[in-house]
Each structure stands twice: as structure tokens, then as C-alpha cells.
PyMOL Python script that loads the backbone (N, CA, C, O; Angstrom):
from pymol import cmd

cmd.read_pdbstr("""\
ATOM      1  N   UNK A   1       0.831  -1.187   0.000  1.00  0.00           N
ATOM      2  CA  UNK A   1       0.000   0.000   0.000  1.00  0.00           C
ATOM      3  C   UNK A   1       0.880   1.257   0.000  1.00  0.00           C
ATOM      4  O   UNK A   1       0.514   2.262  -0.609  1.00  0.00           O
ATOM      5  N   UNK A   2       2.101   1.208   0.716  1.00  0.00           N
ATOM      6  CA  UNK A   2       2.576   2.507   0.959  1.00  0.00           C
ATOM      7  C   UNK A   2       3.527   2.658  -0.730  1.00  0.00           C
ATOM      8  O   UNK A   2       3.706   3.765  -1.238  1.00  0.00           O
ATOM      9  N   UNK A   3       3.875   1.760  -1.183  1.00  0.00           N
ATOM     10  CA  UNK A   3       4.844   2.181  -2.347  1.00  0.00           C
ATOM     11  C   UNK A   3       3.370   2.624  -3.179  1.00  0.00           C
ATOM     12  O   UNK A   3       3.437   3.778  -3.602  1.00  0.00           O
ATOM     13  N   UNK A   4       2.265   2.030  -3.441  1.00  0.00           N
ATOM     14  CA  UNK A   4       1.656   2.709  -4.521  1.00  0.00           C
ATOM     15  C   UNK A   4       1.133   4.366  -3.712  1.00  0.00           C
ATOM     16  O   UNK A   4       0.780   5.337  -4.381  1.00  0.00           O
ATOM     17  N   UNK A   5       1.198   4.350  -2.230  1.00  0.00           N
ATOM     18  CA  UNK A   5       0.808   5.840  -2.156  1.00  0.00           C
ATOM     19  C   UNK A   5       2.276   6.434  -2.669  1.00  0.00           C
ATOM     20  O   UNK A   5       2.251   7.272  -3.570  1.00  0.00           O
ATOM     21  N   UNK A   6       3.130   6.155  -2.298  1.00  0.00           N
ATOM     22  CA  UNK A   6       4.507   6.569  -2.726  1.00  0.00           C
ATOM     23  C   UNK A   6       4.493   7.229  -4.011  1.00  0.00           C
ATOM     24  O   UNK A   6       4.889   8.380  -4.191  1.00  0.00           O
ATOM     25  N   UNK A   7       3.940   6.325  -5.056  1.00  0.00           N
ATOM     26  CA  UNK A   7       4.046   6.636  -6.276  1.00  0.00           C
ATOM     27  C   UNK A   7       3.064   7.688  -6.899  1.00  0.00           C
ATOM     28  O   UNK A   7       3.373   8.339  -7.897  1.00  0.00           O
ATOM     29  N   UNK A   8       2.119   7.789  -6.390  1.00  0.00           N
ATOM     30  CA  UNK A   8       0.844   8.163  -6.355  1.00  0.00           C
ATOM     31  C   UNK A   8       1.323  10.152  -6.234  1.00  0.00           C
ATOM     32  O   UNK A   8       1.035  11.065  -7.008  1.00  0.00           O
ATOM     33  N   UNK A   9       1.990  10.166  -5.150  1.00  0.00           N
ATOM     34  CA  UNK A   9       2.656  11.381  -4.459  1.00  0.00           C
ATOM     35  C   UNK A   9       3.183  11.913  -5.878  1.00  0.00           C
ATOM     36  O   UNK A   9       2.724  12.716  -6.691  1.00  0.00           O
ATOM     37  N   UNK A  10       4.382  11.099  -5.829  1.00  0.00           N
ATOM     38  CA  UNK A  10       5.360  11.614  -6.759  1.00  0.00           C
ATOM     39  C   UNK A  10       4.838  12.083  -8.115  1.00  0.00           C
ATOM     40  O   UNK A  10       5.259  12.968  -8.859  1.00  0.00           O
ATOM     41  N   UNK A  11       3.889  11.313  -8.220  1.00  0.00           N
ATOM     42  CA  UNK A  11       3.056  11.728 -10.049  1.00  0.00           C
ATOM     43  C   UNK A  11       2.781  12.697  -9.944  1.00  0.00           C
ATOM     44  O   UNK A  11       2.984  13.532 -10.826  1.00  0.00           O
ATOM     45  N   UNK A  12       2.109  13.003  -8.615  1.00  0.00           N
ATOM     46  CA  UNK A  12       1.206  13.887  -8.469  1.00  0.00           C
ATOM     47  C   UNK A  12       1.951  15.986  -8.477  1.00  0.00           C
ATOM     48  O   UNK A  12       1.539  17.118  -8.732  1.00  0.00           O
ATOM     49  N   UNK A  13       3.255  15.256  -7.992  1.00  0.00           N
ATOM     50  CA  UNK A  13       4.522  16.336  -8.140  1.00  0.00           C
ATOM     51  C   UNK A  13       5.076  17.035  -8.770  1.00  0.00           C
ATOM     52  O   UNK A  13       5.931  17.899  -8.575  1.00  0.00           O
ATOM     53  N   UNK A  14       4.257  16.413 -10.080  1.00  0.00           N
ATOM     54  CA  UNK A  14       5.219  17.024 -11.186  1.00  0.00           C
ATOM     55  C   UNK A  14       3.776  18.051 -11.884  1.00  0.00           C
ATOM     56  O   UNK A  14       4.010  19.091 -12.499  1.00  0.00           O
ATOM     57  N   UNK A  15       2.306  17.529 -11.650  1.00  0.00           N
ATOM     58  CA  UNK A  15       1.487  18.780 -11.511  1.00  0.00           C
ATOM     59  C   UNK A  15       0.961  20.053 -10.327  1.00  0.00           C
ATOM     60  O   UNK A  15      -0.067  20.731 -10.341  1.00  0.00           O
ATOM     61  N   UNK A  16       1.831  20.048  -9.582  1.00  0.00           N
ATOM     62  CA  UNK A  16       1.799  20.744  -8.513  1.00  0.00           C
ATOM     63  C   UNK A  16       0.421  20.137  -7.501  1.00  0.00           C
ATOM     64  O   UNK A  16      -0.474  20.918  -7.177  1.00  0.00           O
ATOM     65  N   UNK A  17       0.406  19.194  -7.226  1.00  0.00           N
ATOM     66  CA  UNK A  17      -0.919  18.697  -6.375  1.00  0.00           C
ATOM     67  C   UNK A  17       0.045  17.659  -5.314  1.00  0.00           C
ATOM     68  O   UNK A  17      -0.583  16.767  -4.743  1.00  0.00           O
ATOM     69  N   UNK A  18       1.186  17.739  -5.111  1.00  0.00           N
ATOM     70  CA  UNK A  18       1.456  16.741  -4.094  1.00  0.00           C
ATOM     71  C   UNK A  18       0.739  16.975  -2.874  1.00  0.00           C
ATOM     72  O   UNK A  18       0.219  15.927  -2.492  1.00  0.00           O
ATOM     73  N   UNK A  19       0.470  18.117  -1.981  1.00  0.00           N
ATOM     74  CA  UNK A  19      -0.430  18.434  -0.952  1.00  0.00           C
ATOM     75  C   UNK A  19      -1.245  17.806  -1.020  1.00  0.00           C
ATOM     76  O   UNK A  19      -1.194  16.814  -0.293  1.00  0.00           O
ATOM     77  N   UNK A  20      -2.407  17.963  -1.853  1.00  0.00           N
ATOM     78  CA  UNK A  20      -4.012  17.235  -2.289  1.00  0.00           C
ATOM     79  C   UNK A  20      -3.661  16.192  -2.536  1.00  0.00           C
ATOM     80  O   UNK A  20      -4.542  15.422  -2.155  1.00  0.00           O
ATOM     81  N   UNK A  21      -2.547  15.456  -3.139  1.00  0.00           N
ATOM     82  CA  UNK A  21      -2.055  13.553  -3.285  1.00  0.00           C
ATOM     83  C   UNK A  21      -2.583  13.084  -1.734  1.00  0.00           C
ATOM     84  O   UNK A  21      -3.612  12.573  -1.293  1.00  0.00           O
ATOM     85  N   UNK A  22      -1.265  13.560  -1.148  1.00  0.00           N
ATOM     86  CA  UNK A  22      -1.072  13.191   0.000  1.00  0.00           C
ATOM     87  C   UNK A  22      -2.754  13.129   0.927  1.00  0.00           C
ATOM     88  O   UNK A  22      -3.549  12.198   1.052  1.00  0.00           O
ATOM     89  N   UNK A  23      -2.786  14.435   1.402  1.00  0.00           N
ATOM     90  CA  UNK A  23      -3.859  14.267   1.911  1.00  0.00           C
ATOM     91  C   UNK A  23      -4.807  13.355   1.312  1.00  0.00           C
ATOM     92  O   UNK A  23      -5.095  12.456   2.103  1.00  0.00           O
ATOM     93  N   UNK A  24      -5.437  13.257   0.116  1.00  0.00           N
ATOM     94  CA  UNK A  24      -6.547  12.177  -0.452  1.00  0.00           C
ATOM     95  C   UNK A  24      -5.946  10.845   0.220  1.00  0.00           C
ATOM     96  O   UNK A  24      -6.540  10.204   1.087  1.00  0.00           O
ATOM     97  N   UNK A  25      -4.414  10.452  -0.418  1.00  0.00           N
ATOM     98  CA  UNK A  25      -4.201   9.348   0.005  1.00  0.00           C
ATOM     99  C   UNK A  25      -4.354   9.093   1.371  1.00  0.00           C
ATOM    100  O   UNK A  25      -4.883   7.989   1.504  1.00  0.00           O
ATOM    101  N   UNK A  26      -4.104   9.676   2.539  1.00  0.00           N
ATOM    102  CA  UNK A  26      -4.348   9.860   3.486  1.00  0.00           C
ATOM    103  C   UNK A  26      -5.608   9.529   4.129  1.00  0.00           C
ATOM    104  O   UNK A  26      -5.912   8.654   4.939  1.00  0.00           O
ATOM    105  N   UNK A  27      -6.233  10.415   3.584  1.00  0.00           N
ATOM    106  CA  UNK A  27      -8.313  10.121   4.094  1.00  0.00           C
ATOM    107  C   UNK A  27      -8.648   8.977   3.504  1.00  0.00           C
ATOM    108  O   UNK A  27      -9.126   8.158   4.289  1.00  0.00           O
ATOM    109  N   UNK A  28      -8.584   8.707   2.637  1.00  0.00           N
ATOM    110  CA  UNK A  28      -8.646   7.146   1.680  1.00  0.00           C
ATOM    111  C   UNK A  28      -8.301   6.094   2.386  1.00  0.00           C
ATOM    112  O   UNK A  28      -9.147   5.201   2.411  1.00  0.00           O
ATOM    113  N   UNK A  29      -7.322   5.913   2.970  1.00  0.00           N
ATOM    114  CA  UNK A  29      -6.604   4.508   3.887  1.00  0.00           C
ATOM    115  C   UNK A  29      -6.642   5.309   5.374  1.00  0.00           C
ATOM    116  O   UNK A  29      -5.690   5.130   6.135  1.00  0.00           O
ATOM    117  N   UNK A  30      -7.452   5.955   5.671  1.00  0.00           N
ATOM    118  CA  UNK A  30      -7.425   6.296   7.068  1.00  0.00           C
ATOM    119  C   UNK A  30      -7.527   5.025   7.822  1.00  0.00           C
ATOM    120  O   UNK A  30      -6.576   4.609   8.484  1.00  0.00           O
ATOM    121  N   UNK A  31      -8.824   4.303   7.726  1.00  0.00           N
ATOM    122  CA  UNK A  31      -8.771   2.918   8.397  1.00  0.00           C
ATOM    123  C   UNK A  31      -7.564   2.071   8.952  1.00  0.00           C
ATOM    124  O   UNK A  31      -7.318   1.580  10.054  1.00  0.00           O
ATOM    125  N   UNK A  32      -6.685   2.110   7.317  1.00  0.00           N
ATOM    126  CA  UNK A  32      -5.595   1.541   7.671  1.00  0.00           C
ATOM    127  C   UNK A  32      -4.456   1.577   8.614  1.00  0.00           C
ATOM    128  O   UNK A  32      -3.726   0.789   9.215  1.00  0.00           O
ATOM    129  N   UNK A  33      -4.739   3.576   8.389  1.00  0.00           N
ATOM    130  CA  UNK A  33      -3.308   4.249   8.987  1.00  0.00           C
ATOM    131  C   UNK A  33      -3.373   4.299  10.257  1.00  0.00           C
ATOM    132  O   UNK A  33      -2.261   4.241  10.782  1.00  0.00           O
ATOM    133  N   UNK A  34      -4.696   4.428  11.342  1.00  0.00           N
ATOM    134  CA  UNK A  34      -4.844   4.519  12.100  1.00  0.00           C
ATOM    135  C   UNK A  34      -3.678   4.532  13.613  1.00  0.00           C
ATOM    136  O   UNK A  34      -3.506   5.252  14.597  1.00  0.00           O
ATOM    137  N   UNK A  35      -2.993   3.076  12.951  1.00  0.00           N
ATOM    138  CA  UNK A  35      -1.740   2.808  14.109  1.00  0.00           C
ATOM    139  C   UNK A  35      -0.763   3.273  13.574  1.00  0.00           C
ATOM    140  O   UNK A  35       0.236   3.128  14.278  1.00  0.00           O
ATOM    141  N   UNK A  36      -0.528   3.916  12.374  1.00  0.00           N
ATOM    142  CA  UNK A  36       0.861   4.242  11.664  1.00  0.00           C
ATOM    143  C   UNK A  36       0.961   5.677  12.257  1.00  0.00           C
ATOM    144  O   UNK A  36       0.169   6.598  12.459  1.00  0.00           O
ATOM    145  N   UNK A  37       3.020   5.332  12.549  1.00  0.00           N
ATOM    146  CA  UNK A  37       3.704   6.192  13.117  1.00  0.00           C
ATOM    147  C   UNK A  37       3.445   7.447  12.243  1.00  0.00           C
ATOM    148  O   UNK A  37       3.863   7.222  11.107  1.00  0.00           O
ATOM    149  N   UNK A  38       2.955   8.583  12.348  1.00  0.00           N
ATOM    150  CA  UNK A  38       3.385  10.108  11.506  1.00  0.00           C
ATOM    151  C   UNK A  38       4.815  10.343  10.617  1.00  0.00           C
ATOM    152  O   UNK A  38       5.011  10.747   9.471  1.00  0.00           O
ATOM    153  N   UNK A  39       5.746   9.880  11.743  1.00  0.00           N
ATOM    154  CA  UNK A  39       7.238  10.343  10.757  1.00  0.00           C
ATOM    155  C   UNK A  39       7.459   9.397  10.325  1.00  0.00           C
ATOM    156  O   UNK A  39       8.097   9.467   9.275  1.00  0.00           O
ATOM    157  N   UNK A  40       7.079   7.925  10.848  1.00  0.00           N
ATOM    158  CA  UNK A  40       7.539   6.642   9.642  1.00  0.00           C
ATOM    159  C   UNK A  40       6.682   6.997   8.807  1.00  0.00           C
ATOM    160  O   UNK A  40       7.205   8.006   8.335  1.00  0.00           O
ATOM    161  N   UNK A  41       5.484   6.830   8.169  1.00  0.00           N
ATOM    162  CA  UNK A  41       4.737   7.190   7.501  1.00  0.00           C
ATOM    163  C   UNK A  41       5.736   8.257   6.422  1.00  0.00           C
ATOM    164  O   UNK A  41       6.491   8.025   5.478  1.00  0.00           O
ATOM    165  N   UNK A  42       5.481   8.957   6.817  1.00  0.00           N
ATOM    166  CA  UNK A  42       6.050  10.136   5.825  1.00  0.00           C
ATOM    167  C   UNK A  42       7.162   9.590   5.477  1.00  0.00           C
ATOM    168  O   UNK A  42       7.251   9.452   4.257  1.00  0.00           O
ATOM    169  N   UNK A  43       8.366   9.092   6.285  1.00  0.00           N
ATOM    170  CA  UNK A  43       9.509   8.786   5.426  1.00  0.00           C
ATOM    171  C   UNK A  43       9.149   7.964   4.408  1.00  0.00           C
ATOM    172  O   UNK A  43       9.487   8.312   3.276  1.00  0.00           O
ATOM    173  N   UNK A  44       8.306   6.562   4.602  1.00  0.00           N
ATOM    174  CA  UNK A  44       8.336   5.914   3.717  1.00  0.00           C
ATOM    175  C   UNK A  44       8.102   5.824   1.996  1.00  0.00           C
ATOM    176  O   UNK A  44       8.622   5.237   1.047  1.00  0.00           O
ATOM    177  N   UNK A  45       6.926   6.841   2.248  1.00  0.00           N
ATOM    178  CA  UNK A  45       6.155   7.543   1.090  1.00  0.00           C
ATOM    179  C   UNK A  45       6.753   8.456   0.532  1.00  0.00           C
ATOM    180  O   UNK A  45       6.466   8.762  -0.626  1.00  0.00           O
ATOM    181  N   UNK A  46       7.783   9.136   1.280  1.00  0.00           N
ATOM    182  CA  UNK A  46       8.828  10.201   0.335  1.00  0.00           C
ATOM    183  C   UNK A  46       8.853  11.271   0.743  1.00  0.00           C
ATOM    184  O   UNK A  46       9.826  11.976   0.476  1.00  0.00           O
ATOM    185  N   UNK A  47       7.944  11.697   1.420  1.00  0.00           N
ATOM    186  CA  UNK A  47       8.054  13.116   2.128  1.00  0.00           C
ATOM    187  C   UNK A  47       8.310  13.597   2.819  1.00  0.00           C
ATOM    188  O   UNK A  47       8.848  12.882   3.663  1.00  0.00           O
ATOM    189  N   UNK A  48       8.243  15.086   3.213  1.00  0.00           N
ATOM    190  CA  UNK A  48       9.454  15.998   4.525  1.00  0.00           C
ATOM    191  C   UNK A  48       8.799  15.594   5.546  1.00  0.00           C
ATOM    192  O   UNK A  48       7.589  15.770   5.406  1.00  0.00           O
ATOM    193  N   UNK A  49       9.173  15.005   6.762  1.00  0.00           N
ATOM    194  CA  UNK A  49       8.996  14.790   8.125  1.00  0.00           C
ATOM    195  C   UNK A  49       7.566  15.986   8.896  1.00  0.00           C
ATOM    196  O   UNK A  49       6.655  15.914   9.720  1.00  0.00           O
ATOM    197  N   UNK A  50       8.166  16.956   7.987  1.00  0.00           N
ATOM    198  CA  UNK A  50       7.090  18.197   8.760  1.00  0.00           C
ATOM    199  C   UNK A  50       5.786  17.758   7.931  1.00  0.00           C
ATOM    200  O   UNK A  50       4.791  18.266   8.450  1.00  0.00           O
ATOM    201  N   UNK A  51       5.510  17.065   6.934  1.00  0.00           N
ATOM    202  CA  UNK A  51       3.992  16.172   6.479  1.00  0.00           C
ATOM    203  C   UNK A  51       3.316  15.751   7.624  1.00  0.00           C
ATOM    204  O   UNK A  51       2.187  16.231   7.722  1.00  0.00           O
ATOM    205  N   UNK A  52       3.765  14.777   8.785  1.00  0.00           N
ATOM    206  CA  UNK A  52       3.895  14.303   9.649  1.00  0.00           C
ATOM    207  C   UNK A  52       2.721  15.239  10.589  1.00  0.00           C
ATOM    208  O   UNK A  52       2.176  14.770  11.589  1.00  0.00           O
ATOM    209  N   UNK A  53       2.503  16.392  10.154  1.00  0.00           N
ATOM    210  CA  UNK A  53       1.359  17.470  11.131  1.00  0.00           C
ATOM    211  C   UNK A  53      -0.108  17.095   9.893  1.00  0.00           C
ATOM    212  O   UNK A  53      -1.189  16.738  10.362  1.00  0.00           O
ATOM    213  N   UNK A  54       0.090  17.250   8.297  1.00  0.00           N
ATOM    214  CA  UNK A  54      -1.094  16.825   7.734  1.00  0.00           C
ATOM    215  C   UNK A  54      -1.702  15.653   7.700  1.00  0.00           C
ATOM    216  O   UNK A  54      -2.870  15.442   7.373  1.00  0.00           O
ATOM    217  N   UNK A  55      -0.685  14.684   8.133  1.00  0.00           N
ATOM    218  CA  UNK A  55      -0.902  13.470   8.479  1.00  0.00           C
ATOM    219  C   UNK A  55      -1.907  12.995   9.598  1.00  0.00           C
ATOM    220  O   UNK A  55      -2.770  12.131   9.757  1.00  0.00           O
ATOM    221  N   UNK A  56      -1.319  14.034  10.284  1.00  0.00           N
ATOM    222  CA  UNK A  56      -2.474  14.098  12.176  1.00  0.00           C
ATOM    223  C   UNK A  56      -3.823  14.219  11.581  1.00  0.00           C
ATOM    224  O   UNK A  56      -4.670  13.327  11.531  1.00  0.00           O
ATOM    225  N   UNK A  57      -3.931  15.561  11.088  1.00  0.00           N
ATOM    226  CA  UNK A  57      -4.665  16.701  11.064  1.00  0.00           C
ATOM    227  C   UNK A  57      -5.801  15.660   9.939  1.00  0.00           C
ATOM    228  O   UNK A  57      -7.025  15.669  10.068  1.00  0.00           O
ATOM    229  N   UNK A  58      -5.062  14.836   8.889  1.00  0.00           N
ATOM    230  CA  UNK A  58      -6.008  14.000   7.866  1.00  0.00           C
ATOM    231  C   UNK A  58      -7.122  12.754   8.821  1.00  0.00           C
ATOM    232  O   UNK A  58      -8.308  12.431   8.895  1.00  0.00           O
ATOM    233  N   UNK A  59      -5.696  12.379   9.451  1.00  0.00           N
ATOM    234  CA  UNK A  59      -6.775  11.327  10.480  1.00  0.00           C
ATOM    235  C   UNK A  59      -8.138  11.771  11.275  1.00  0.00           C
ATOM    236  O   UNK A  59      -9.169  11.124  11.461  1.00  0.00           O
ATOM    237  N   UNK A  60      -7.742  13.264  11.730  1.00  0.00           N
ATOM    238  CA  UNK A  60      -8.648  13.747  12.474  1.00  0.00           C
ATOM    239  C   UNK A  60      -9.686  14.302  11.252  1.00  0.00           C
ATOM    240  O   UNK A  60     -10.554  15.070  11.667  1.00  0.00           O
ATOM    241  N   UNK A  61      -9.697  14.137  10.433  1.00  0.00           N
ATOM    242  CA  UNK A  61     -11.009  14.569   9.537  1.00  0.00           C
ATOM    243  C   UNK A  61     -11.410  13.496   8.908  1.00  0.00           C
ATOM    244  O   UNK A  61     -12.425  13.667   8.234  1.00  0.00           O
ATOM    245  N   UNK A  62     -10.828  12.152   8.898  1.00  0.00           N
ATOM    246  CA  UNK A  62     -11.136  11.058   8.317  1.00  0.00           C
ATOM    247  C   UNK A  62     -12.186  10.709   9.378  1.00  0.00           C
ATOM    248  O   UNK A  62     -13.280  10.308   8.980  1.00  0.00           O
ATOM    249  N   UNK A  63     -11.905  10.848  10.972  1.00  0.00           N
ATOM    250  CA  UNK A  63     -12.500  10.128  12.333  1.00  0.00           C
ATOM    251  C   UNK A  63     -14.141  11.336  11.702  1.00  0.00           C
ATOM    252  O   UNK A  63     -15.134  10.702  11.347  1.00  0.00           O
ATOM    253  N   UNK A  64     -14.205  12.598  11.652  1.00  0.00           N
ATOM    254  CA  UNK A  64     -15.033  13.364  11.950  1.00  0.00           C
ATOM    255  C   UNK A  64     -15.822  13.039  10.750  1.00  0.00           C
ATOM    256  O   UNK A  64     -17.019  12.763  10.837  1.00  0.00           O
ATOM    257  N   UNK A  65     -15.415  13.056  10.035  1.00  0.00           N
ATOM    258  CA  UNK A  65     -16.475  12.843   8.244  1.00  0.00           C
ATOM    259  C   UNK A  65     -17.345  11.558   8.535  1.00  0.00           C
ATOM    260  O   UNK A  65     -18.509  11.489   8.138  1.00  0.00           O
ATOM    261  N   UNK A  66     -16.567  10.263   9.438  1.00  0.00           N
ATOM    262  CA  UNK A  66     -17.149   9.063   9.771  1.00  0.00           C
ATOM    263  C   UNK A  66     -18.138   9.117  10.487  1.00  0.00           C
ATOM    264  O   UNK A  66     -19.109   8.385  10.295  1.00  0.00           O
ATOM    265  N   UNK A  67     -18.045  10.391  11.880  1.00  0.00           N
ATOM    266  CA  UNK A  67     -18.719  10.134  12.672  1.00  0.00           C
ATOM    267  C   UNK A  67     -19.923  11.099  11.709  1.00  0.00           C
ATOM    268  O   UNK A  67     -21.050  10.812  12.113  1.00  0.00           O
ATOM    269  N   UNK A  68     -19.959  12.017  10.705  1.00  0.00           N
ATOM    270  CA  UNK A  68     -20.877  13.040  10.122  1.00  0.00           C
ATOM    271  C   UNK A  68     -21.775  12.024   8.788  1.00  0.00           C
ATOM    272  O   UNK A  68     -22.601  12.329   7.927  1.00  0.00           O
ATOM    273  N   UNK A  69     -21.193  10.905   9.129  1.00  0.00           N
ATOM    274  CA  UNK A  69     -22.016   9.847   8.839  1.00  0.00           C
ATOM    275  C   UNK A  69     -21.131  10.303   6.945  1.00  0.00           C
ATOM    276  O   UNK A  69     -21.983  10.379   6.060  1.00  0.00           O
ATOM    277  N   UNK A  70     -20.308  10.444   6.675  1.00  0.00           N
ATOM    278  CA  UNK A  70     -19.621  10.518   5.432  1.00  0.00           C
ATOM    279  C   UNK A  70     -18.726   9.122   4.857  1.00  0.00           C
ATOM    280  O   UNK A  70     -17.615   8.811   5.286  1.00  0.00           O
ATOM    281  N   UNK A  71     -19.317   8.544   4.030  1.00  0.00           N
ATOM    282  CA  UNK A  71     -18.349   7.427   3.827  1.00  0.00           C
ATOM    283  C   UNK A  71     -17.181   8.006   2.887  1.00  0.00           C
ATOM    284  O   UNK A  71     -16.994   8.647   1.853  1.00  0.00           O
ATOM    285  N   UNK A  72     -16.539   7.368   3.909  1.00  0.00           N
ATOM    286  CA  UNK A  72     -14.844   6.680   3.278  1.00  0.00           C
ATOM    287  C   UNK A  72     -14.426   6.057   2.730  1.00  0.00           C
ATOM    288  O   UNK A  72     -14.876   5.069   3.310  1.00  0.00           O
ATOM    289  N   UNK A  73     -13.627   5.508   1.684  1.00  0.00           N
ATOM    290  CA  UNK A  73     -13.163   4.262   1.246  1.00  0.00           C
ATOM    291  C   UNK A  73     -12.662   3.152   1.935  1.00  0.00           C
ATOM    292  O   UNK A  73     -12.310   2.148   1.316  1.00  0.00           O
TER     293      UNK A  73
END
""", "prot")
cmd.dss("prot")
cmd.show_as("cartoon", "prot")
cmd.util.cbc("prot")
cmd.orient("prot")
């Protein structure tokens, strides 16, 4: 999962949308990420350590959209 978000990022880099990558990918596998470390996370996928705060900040809108009765993937 993490190399295709990996890749996913990087495509997304070269049209100026890595922010909006990330985050989508993010809210998308929230389920998953749930126990995943912030700065492992980010290293793995390719990005600056300071991601590691949109990372929080995604989970916490993935939890709230769930509870606003919003499905997720």
C-alpha cells in the first residue's frame, strides 16, 4: 500500500498537487493508517517529516467525516 501511495505522491509532483495527493491518500486509507507512526509514515512515502502534522490533522477529519455519517473508502 505505501509504495503505490509513494508513487501516487510523486506523479502527483510534477502537476503541482502533491499536498491534495497526499492528503486524499491519506483520508482514503485512514482505516488503515490509524496505528501508523506520523514520521515513519512520511519517510516511507517520500516526504518531509514536517507532512507528519497533515498526516495528524487527515486522520482527524477522516475520524469526523465518519462520525458526520460521510463514507470513506
Amino acid at each position: 500500500m505505501y509504495e503505490k501511495m509513494n508513487e501516487a505522491i510523486r506523479a502527483a509532483t510534477d502537476n503541482g498537487q502533491k499536498m491534495a495527493m497526499f492528503h486524499y491518500q491519506v483520508l482514503t486509507h485512514a482505516a488503515e493508517l490509524q496505528s501508523a507512526d506520523p514520521a515513519e509514515f512520511c519517510r516511507v512515502v517520500g516526504v518531509h517529516k514536517s507532512f507528519a502534522t497533515e498526516f495528524r490533522k487527515m486522520l482527524a477529519l477522516a475520524r469526523l467525516m465518519r462520525e458526520q455519517g460521510v463514507k470513506l473508502a
